[in-house]
The first five atom37 places (N, CA, C, CB, O) and aatype in JSON, in Angstrom:
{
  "aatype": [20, 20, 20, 20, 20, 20, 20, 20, 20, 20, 20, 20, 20, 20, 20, 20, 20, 20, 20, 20, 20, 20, 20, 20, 20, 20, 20, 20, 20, 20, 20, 20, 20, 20, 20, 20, 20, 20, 20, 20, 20, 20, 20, 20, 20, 20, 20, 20, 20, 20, 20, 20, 20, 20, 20, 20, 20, 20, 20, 20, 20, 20, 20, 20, 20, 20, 20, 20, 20, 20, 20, 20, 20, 20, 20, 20, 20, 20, 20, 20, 20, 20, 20, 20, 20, 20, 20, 20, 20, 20, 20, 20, 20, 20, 20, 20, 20, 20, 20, 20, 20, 20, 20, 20, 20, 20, 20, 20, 20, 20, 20, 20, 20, 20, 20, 20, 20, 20, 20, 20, 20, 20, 20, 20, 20, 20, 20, 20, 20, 20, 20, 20, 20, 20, 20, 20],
  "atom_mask": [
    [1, 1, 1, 1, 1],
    [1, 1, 1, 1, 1],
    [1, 1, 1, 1, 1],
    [1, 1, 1, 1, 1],
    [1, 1, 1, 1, 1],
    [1, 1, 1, 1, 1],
    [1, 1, 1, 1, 1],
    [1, 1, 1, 1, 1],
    [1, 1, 1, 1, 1],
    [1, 1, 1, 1, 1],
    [1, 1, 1, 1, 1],
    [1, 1, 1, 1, 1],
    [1, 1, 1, 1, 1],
    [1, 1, 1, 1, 1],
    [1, 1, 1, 1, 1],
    [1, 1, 1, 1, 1],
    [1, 1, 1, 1, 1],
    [1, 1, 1, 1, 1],
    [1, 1, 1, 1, 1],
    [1, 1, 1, 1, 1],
    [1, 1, 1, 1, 1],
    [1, 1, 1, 1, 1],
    [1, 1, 1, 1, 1],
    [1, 1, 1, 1, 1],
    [1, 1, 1, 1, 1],
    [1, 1, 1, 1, 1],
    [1, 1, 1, 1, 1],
    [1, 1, 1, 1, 1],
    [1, 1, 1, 1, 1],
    [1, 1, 1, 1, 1],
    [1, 1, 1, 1, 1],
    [1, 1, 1, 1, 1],
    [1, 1, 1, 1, 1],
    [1, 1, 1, 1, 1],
    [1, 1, 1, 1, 1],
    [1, 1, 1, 1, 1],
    [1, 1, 1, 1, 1],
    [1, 1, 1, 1, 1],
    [1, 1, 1, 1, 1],
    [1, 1, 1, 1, 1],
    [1, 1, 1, 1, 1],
    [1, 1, 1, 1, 1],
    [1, 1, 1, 1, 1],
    [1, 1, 1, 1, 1],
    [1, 1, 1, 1, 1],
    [1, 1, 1, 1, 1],
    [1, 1, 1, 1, 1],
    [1, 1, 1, 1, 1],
    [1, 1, 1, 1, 1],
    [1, 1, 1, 1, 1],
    [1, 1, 1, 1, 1],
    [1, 1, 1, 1, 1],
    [1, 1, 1, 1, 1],
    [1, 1, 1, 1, 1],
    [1, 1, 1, 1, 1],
    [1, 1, 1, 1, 1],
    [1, 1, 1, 1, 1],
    [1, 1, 1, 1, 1],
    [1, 1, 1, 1, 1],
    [1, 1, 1, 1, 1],
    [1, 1, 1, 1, 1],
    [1, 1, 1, 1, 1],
    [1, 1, 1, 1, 1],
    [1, 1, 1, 1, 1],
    [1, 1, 1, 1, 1],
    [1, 1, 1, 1, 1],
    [1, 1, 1, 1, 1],
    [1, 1, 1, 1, 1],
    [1, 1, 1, 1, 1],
    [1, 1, 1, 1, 1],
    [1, 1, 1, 1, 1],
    [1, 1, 1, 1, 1],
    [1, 1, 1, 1, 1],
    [1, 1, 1, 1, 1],
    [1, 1, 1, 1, 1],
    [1, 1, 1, 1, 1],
    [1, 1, 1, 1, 1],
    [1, 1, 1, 1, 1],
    [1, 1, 1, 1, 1],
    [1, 1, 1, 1, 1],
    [1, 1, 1, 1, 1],
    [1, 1, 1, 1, 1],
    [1, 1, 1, 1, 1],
    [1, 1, 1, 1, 1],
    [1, 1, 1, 1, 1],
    [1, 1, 1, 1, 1],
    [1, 1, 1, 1, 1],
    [1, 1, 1, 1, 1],
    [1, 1, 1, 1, 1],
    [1, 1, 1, 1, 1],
    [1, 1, 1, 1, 1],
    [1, 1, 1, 1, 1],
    [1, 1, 1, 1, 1],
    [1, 1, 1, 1, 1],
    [1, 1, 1, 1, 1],
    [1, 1, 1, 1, 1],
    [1, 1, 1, 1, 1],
    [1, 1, 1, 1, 1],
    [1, 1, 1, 1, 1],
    [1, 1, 1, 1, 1],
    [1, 1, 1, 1, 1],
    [1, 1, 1, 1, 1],
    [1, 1, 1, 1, 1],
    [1, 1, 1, 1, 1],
    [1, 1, 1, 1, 1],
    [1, 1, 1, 1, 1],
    [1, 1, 1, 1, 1],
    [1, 1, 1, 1, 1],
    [1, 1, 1, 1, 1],
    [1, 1, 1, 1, 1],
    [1, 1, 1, 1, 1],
    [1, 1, 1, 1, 1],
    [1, 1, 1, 1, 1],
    [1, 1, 1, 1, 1],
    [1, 1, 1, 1, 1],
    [1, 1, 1, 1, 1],
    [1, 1, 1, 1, 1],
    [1, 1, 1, 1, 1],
    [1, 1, 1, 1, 1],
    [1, 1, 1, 1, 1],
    [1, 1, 1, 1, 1],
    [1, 1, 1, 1, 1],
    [1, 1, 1, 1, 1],
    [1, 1, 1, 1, 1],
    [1, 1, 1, 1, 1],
    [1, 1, 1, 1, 1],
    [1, 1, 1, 1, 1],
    [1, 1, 1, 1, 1],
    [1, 1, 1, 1, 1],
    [1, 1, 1, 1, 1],
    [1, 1, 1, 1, 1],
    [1, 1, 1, 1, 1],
    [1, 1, 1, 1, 1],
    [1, 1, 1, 1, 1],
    [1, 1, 1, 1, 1],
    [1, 1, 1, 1, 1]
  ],
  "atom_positions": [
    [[86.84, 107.59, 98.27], [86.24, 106.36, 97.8], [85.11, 105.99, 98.75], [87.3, 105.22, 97.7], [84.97, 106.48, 99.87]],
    [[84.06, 104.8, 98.04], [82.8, 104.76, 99.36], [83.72, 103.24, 99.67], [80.41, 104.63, 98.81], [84.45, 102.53, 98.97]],
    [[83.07, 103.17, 101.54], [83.23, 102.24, 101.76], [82.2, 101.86, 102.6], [84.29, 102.13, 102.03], [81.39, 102.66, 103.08]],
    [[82.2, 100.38, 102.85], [80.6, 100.26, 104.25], [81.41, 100.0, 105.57], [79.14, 98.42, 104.04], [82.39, 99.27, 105.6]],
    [[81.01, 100.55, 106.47], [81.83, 100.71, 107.84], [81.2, 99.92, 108.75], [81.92, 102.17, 108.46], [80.17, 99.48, 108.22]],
    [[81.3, 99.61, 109.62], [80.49, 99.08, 110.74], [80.73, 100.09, 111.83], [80.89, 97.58, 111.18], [81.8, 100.21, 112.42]],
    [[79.37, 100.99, 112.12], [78.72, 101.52, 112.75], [79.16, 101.41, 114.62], [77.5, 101.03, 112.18], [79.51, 102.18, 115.51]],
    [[78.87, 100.02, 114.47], [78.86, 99.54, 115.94], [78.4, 98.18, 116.18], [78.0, 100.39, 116.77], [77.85, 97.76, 115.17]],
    [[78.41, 97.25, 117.22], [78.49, 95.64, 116.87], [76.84, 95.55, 116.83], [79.42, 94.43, 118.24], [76.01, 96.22, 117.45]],
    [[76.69, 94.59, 115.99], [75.58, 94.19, 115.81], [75.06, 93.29, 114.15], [74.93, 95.48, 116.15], [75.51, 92.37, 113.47]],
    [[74.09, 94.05, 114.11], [73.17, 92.97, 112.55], [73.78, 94.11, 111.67], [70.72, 92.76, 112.36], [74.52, 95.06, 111.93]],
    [[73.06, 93.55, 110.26], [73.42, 94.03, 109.33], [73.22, 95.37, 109.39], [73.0, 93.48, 108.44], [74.1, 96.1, 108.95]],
    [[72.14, 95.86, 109.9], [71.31, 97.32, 109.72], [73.01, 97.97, 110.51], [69.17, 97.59, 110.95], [72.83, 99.13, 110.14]],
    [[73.97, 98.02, 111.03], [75.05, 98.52, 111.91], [75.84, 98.87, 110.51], [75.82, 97.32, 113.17], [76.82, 99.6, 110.71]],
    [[75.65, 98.55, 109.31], [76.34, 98.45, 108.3], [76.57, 100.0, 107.66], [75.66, 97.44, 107.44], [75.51, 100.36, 107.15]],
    [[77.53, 100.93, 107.54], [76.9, 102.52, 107.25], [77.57, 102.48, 105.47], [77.84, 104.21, 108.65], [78.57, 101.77, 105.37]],
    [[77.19, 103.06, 104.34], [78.1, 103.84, 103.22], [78.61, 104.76, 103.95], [77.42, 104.51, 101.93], [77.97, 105.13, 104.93]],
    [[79.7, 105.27, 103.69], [80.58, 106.22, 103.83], [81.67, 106.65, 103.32], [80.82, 106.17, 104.57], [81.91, 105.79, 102.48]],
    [[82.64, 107.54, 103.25], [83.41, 107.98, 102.27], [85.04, 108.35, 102.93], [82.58, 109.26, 101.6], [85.09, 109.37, 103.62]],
    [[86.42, 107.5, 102.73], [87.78, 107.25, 103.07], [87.98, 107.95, 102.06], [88.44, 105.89, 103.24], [87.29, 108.22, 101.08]],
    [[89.52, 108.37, 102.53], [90.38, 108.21, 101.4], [91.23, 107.23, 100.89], [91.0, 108.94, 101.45], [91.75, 106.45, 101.69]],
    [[91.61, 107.07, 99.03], [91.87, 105.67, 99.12], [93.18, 105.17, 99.55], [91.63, 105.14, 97.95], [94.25, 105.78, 99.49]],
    [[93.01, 104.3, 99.89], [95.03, 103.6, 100.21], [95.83, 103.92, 99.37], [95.45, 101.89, 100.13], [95.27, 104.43, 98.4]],
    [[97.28, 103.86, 99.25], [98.16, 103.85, 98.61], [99.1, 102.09, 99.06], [98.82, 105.39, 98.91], [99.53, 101.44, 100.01]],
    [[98.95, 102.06, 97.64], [99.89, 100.84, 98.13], [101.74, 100.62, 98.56], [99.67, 99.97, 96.97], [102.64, 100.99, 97.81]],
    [[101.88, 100.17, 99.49], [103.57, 100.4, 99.81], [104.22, 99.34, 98.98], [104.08, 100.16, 101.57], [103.68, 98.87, 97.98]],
    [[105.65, 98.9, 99.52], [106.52, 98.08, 98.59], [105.91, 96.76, 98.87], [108.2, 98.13, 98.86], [105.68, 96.52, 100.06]],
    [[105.54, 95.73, 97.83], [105.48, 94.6, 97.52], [103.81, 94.86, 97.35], [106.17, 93.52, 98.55], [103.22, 93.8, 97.57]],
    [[103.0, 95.85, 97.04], [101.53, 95.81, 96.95], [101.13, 96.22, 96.13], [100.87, 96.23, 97.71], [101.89, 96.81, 95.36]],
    [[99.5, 96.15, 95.78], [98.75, 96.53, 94.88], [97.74, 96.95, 95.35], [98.54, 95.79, 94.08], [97.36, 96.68, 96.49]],
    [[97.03, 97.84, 94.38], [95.72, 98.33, 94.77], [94.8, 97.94, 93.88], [95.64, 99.72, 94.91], [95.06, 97.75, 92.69]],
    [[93.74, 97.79, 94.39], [92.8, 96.59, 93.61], [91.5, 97.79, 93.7], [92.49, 94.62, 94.68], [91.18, 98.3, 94.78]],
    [[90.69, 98.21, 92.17], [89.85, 98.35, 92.02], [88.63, 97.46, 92.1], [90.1, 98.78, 91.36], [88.19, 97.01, 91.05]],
    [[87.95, 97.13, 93.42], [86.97, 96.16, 94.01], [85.86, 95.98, 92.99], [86.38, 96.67, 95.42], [85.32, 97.03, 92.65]],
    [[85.31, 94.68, 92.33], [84.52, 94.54, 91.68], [83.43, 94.1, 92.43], [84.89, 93.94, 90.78], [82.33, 94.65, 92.46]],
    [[83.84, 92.75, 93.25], [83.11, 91.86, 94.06], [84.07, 91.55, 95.43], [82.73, 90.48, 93.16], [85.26, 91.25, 95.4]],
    [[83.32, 91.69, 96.49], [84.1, 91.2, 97.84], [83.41, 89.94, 98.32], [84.07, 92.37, 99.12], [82.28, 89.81, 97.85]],
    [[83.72, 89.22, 98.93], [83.53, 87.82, 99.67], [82.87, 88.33, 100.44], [84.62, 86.95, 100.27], [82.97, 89.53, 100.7]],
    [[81.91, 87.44, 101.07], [81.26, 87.39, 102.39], [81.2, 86.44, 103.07], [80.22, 87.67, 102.41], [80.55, 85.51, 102.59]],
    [[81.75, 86.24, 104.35], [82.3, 85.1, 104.88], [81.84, 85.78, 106.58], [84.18, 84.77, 104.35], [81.39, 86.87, 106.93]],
    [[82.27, 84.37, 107.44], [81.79, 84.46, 108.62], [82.93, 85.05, 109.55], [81.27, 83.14, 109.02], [82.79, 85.24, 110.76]],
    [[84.1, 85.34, 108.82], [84.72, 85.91, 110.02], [84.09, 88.21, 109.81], [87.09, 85.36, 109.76], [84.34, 89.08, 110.64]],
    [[83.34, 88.39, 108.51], [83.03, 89.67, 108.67], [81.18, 89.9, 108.91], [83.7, 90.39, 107.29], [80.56, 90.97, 108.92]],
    [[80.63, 88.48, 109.1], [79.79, 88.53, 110.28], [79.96, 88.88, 111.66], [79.41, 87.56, 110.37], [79.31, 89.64, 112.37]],
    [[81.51, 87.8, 112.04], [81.61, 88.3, 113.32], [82.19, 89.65, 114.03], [82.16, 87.46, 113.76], [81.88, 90.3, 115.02]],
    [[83.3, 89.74, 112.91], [83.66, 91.39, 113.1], [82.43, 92.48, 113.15], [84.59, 91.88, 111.76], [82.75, 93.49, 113.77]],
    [[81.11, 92.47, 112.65], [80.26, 93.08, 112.37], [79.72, 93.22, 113.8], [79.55, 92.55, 111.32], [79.66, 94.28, 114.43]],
    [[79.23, 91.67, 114.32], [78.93, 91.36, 115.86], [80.04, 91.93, 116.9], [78.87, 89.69, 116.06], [80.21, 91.58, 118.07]],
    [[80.51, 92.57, 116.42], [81.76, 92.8, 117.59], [82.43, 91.41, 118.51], [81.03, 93.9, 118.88], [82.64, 91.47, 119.72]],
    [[82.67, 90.32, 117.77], [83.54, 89.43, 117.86], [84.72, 88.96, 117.51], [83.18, 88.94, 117.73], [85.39, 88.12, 118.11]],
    [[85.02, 89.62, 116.33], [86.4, 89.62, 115.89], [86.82, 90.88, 116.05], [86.65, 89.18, 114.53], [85.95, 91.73, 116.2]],
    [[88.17, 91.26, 116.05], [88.57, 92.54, 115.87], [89.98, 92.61, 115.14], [88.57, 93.2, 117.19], [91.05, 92.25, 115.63]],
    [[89.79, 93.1, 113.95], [91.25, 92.77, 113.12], [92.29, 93.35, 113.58], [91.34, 93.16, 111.71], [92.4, 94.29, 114.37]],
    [[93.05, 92.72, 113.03], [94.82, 92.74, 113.52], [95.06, 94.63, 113.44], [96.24, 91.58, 111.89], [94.42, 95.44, 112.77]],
    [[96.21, 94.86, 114.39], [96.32, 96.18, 114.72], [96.97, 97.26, 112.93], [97.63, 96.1, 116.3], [96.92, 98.39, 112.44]],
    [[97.43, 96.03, 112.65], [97.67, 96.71, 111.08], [97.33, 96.78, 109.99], [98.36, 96.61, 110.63], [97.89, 97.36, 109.06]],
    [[95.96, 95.93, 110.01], [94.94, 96.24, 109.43], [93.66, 97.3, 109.08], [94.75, 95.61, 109.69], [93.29, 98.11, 109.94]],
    [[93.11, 97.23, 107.94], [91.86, 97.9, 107.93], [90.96, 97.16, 108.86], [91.28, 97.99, 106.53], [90.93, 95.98, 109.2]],
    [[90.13, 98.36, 109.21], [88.79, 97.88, 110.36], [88.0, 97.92, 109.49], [88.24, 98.8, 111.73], [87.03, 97.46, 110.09]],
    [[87.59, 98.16, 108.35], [86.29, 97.28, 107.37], [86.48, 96.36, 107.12], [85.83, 97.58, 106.16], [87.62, 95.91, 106.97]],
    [[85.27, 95.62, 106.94], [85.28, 94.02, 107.22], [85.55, 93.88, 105.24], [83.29, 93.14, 108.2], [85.4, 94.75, 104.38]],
    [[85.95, 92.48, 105.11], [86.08, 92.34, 103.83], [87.51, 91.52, 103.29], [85.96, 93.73, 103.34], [88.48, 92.07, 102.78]],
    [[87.39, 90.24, 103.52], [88.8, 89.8, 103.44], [89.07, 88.71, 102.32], [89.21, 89.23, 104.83], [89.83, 87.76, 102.55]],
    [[88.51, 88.84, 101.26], [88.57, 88.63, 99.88], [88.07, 89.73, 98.9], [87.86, 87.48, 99.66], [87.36, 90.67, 99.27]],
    [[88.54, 89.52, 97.5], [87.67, 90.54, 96.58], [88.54, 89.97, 95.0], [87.96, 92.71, 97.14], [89.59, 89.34, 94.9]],
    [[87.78, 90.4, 94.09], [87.79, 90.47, 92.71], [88.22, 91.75, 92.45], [86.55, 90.16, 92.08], [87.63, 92.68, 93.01]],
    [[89.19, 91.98, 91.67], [88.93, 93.24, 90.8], [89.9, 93.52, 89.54], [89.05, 94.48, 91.73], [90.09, 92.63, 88.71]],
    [[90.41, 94.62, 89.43], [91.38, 95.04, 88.57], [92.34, 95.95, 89.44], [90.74, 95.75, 87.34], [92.03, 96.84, 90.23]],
    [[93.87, 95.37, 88.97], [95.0, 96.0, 89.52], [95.35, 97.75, 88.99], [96.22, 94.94, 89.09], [95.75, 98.15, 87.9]],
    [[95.12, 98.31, 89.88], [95.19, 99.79, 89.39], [95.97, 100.5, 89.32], [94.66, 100.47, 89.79], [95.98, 101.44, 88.53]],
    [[97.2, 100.13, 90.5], [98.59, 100.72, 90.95], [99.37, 99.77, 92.09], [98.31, 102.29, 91.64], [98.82, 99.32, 93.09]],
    [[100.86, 99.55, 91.7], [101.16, 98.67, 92.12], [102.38, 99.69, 92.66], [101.2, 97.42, 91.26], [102.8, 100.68, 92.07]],
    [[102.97, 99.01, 94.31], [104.25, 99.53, 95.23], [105.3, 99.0, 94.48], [104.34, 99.0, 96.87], [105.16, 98.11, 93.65]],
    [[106.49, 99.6, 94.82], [107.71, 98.98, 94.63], [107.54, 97.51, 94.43], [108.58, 99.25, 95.75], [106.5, 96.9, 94.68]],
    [[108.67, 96.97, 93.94], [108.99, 95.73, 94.05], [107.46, 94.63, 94.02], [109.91, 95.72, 95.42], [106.98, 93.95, 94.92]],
    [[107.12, 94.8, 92.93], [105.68, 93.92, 92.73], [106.45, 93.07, 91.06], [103.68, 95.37, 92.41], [107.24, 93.6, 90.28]],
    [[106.04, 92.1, 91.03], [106.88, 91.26, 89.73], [106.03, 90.51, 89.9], [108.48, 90.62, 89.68], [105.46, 90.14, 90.93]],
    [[105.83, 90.13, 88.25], [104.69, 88.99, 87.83], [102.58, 89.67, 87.99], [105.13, 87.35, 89.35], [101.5, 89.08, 87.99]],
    [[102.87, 90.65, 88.06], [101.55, 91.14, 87.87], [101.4, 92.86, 86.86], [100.98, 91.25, 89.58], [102.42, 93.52, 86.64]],
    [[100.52, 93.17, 86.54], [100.43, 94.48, 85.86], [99.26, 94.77, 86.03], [100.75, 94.6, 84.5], [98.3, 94.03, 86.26]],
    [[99.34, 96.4, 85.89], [98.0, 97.64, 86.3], [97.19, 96.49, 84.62], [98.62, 100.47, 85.96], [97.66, 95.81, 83.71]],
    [[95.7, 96.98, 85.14], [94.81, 95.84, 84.57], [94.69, 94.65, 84.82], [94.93, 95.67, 83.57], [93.86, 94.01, 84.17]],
    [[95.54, 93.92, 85.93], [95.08, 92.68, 85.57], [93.6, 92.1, 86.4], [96.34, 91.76, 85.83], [93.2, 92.77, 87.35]],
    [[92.95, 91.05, 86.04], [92.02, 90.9, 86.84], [92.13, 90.1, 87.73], [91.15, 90.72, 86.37], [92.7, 89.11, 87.27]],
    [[91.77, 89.91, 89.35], [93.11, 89.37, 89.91], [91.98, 89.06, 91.04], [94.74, 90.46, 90.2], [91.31, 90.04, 91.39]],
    [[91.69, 87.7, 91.69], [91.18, 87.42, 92.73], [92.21, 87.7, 94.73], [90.83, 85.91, 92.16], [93.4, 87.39, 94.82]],
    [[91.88, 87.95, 95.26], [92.76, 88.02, 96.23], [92.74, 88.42, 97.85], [93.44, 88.69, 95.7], [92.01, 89.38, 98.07]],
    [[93.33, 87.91, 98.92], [93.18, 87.48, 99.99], [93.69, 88.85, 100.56], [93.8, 86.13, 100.28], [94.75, 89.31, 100.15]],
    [[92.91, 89.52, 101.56], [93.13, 90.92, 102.37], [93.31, 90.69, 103.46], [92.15, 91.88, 102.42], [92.87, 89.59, 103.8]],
    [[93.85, 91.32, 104.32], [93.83, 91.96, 105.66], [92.8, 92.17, 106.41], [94.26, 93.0, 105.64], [92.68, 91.87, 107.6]],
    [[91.77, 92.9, 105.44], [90.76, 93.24, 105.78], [90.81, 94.57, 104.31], [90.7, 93.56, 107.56], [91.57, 94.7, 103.34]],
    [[89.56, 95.39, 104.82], [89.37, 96.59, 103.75], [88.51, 95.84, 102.46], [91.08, 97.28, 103.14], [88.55, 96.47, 101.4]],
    [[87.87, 94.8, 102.46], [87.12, 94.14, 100.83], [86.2, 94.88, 100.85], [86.5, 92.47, 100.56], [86.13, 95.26, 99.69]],
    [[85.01, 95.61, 101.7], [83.98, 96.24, 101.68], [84.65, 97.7, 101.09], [83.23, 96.17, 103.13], [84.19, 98.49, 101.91]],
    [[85.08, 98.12, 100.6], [85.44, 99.24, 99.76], [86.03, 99.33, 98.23], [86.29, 99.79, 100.48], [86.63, 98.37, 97.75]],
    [[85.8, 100.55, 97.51], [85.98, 100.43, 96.0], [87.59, 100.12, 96.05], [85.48, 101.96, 95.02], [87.94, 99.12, 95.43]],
    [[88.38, 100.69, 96.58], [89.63, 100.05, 96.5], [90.15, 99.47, 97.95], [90.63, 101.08, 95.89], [89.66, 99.85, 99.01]],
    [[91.06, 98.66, 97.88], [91.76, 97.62, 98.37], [93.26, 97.35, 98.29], [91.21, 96.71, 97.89], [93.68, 96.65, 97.37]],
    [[94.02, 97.84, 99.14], [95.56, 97.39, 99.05], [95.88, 95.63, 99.29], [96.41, 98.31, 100.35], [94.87, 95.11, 99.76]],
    [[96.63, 94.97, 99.16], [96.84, 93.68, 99.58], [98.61, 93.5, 99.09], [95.58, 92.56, 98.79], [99.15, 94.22, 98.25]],
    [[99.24, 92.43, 99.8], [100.5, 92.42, 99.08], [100.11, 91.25, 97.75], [101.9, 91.92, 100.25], [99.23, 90.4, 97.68]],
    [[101.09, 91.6, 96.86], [100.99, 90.99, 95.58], [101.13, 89.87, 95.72], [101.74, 91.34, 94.66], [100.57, 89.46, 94.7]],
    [[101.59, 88.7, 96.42], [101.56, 87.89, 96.66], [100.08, 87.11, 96.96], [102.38, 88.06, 97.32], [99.86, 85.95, 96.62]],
    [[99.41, 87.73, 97.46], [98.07, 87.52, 98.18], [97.03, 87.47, 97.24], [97.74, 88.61, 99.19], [95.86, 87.14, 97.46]],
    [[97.82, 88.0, 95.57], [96.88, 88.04, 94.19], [96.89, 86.75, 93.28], [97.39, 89.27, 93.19], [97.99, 86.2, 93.2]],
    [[96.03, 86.28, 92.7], [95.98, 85.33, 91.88], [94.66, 85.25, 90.6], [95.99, 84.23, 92.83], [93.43, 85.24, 90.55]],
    [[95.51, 85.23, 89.94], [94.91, 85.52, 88.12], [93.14, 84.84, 88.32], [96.21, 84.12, 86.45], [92.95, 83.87, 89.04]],
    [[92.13, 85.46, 87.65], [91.07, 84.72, 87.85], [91.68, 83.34, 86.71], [89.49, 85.69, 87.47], [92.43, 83.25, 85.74]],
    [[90.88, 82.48, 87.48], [91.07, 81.29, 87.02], [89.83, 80.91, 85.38], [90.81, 80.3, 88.54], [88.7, 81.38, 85.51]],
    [[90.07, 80.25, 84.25], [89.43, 80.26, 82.94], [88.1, 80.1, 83.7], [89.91, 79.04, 81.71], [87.95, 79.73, 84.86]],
    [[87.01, 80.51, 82.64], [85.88, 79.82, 83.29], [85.43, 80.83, 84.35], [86.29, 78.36, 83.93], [84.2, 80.78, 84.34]],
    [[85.83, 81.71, 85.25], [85.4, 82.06, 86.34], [84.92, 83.57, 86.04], [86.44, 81.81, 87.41], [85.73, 84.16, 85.32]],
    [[83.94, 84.24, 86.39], [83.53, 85.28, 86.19], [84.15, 86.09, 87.79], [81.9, 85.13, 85.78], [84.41, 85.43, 88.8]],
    [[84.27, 87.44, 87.71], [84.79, 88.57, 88.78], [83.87, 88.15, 89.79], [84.66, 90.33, 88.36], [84.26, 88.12, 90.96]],
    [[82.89, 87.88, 89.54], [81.82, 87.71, 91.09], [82.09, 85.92, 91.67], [79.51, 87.97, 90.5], [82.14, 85.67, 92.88]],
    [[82.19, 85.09, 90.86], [82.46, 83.83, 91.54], [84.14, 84.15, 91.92], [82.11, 82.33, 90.43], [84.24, 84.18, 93.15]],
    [[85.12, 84.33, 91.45], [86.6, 84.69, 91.65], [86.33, 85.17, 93.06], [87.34, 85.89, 90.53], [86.98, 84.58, 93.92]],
    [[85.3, 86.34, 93.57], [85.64, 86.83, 94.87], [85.36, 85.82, 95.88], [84.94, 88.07, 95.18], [86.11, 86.07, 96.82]],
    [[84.63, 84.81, 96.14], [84.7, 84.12, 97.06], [85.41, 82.59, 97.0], [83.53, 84.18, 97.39], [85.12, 81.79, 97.89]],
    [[86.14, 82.31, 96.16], [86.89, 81.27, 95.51], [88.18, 81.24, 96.56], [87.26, 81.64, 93.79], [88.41, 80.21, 97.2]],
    [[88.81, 82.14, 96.67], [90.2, 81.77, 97.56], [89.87, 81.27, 99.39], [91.3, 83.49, 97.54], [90.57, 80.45, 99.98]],
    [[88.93, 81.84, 99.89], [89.07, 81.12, 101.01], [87.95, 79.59, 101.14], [88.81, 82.27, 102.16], [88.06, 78.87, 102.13]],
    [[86.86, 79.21, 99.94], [86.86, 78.7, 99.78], [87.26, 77.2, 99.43], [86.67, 79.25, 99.76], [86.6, 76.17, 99.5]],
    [[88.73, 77.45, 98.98], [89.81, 76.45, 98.52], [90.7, 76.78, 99.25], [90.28, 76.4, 97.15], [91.72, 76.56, 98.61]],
    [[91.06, 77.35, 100.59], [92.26, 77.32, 101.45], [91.0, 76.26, 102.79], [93.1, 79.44, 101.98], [91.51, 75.45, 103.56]],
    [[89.18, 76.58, 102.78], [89.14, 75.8, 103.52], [89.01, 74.7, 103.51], [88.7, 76.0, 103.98], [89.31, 73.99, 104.47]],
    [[88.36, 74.07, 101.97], [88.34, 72.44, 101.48], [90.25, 72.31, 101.15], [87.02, 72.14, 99.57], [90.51, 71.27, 100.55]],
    [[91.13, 72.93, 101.36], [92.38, 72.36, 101.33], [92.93, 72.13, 102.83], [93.29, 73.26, 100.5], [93.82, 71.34, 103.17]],
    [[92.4, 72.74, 103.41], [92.86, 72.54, 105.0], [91.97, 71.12, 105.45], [92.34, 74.14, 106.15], [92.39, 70.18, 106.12]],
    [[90.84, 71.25, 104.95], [89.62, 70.49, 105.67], [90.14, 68.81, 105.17], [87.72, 71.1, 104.92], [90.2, 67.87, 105.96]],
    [[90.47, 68.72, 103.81], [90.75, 67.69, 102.54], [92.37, 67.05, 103.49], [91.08, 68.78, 100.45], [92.43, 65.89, 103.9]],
    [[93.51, 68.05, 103.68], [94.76, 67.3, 103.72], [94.86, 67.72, 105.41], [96.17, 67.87, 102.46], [95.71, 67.08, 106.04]],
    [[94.4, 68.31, 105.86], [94.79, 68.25, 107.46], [94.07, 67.73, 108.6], [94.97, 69.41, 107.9], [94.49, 67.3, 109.67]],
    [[92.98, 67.85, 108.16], [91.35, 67.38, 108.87], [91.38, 65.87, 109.24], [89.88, 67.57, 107.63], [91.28, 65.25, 110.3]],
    [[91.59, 65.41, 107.58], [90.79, 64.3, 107.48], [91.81, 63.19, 107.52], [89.86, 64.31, 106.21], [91.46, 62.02, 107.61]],
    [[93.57, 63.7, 107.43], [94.56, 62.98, 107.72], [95.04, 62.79, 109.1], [95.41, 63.4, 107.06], [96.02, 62.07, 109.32]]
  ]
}
């Protein structure tokens, strides 16, 4: 599968195509054929060599995405191969596929096209943090 790697810390130009093999998803996951990934500031900073994701994570930056469910692990309930499914990663969004646990998936919402869906969930985890914890 292609994915964009980060090269080494820095600007965008650090950004490479390149070619993984794809994940397999384990028990409670899915694999998500990537339509649209989020772009957010924590895979600016990973890019800058300021973040560095968790040890059991993917090291491509990418921690939202849109797509379609392609193959699902053990013990996954309440979702099916096809669905179109917005959802929160580990990391790994900069690539055509994407493991995440099923839990971490949520139906695009009416109204929402695959490209607005990908940046929608941390969007609304930060006006929900910002709205009931911030401002209380």
């Amino acid at each position: 599968m292609k994915v964009i790697e980060i090269t080494k810390p820095g600007g965008p130009e650090v950004l490479k195509l390149s070619s993984r093999t794809c994940p397999e998803p384990s028990t409670g996951q899915v694999l998500i054929k990537v339509c649209y990934a989020g772009v957010n500031r924590p895979d600016a900073l990973q890019r800058a060599g300021l973040y560095k994701p968790p040890s059991d994570a993917s090291d491509l930056p990418g921690l939202e995405a849109a797509g379609e469910i392609v193959k699902m692990g053990n013990a996954v309930s309440g979702l099916s191969i096809g669905d179109p499914v917005c959802a929160l990663l580990p990391g790994g969004g900069y690539a055509e596929y994407v493991t995440t646990q099923a839990a971490h998936c949520l139906p695009i919402p009416d109204g929402f096209s695959l490209k607005q869906a990908a940046c929608l969930l941390r969007l609304f985890l930060r006006f929900g943090q910002t709205y009931f914890y911030e401002e209380n």
